[in-house]
C-alpha positions as CSV (number, residue, x, y, z in Angstrom):
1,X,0.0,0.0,0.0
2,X,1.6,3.4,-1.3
3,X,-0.4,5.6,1.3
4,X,0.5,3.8,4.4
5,X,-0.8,7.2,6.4
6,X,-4.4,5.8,5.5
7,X,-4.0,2.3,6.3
8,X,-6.5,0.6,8.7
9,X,-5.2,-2.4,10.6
10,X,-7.3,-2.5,13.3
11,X,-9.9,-5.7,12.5
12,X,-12.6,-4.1,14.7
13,X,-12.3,-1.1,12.8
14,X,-12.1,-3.0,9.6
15,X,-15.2,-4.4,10.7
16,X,-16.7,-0.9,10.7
17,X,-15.8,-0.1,7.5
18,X,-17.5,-3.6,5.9
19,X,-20.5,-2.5,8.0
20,X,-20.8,0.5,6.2
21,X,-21.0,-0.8,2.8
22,X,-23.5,-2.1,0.6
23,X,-21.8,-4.0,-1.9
24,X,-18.9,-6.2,-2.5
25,X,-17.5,-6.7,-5.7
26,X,-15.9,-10.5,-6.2
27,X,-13.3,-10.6,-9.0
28,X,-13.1,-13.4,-11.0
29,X,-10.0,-15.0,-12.8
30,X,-11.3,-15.3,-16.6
31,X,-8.5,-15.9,-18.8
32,X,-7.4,-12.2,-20.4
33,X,-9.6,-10.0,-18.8
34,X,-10.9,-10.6,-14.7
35,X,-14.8,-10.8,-14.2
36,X,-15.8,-8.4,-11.6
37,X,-19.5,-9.1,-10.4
38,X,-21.5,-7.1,-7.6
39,X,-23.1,-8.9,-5.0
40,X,-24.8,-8.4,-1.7
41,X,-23.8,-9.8,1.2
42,X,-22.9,-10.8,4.8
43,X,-19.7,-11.1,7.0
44,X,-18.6,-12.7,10.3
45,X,-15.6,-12.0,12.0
46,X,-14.7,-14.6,14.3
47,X,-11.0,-15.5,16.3
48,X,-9.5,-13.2,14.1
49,X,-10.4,-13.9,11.1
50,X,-12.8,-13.1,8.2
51,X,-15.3,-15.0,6.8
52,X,-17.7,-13.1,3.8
53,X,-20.9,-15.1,2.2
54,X,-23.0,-14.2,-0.8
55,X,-25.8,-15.5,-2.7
56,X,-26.1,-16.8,-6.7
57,X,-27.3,-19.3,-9.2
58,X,-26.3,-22.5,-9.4
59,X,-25.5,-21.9,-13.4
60,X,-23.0,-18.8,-14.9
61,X,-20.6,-17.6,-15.8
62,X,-20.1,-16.2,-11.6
63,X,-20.8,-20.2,-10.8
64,X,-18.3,-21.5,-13.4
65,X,-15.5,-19.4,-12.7
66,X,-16.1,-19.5,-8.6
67,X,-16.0,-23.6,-9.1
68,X,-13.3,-23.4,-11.9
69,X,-10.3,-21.6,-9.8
70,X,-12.2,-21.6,-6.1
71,X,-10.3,-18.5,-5.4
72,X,-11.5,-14.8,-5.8
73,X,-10.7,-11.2,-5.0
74,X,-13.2,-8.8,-3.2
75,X,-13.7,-5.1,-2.9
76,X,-16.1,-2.8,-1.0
77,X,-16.2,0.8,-0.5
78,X,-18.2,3.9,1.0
79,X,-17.8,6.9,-0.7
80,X,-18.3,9.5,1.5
81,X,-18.0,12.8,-0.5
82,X,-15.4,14.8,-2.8
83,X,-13.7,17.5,-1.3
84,X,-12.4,20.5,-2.4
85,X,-9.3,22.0,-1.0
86,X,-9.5,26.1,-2.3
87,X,-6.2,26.5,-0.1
88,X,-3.6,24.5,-2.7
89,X,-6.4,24.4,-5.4
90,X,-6.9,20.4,-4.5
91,X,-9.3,18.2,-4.7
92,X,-9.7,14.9,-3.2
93,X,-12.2,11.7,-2.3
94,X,-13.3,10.9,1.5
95,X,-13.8,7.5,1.5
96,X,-13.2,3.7,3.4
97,X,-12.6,0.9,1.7
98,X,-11.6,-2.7,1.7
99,X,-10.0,-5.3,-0.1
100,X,-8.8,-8.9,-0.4
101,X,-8.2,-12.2,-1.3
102,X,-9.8,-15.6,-0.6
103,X,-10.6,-19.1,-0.8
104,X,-14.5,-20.2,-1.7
105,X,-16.7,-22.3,-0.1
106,X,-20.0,-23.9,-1.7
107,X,-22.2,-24.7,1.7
108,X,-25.0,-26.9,1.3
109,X,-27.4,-27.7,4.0
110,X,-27.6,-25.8,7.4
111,X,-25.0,-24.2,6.3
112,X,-26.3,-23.0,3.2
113,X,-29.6,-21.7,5.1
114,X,-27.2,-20.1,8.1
115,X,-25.4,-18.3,5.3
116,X,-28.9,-17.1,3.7
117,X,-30.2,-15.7,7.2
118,X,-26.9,-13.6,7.6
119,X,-27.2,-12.2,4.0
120,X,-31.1,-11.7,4.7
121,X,-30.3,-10.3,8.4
122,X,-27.9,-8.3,6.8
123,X,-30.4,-5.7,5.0
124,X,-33.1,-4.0,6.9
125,X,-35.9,-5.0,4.0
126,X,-34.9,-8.6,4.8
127,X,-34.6,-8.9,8.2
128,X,-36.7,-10.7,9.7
129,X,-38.6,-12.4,6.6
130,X,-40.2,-15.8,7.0
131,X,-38.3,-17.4,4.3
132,X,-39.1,-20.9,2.9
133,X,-36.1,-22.1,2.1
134,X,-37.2,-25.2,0.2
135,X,-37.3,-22.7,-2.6
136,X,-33.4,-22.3,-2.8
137,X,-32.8,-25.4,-4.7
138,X,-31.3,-23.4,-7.5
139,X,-29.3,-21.0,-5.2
140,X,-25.7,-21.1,-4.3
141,X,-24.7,-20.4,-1.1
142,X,-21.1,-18.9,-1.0
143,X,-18.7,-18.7,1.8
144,X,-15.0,-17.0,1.1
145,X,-12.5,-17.8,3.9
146,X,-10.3,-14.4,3.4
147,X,-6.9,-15.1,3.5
148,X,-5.7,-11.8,2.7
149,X,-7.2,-8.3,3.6
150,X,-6.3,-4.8,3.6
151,X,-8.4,-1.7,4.5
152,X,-7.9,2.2,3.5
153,X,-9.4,5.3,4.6
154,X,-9.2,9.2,4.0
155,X,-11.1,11.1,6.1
């Protein structure tokens, strides 16, 4: 990391920062060019480590690539605002961020309806809902084990 002044290392307030955002962005290895999807989800950080789960078909291009190399990279971030800076004619972004590598998971099972509670718990429109899970045949259930994370911030 070039800017190490805006390096966060603390994992509680990494954890902040991945509560803040909405998104995550898995990048995918796809021969010449990486596949970078969107995706809700859900996190847990448990003895010191981090564990993220999302949500998909079980058919894709995201499925077939996820199954082909079973490792991705992530991205999430909260834009805060841009600010000017009149006194040296400036400008710059406020922002937190976080970023990483990691190994995938495919749950099935308890598992796979655990990880679908946290992603559902996860989003105030969700919470709460009386899912029937029986109708999540067709959906993948994703955990990635991060094995490598770094988090950024310029406030």
């Amino acid at each position: 990391m070039r800017r190490t002044d805006r390096e966060v290392r603390d994992p509680e307030a990494i954890v902040r920062i991945i509560e803040e955002c909405p998104v995550m962005r898995i990048g995918l290895s796809d021969g010449e060019f990486p596949y970078i999807v969107p995706v809700n989800f859900a996190y847990e950080y448990s003895d010191g480590k981090f564990f993220l789960y999302f949500h998909g078909a079980l058919a894709g291009r995201k499925y077939e690539l996820l199954k082909q190399n079973g490792k991705c990279s992530f991205e999430m971030d909260r834009q805060i605002s841009v600010k000017l800076m009149p006194e040296n004619r400036g400008v710059t972004t406020l922002y937190r961020s976080v970023m990483g590598n990691a190994d995938v998971v495919f749950l099935e099972g308890s598992e796979k309806n655990e990880a679908l509670k946290k992603l559902m718990g996860r989003y105030e429109e969700s919470r709460g809902f009386d899912c029937d899970f029986s109708c999540t045949r067709g959906t993948a259930a994703v955990k990635l084990c991060v094995t490598e994370i770094s988090a950024k911030e310029n406030m």
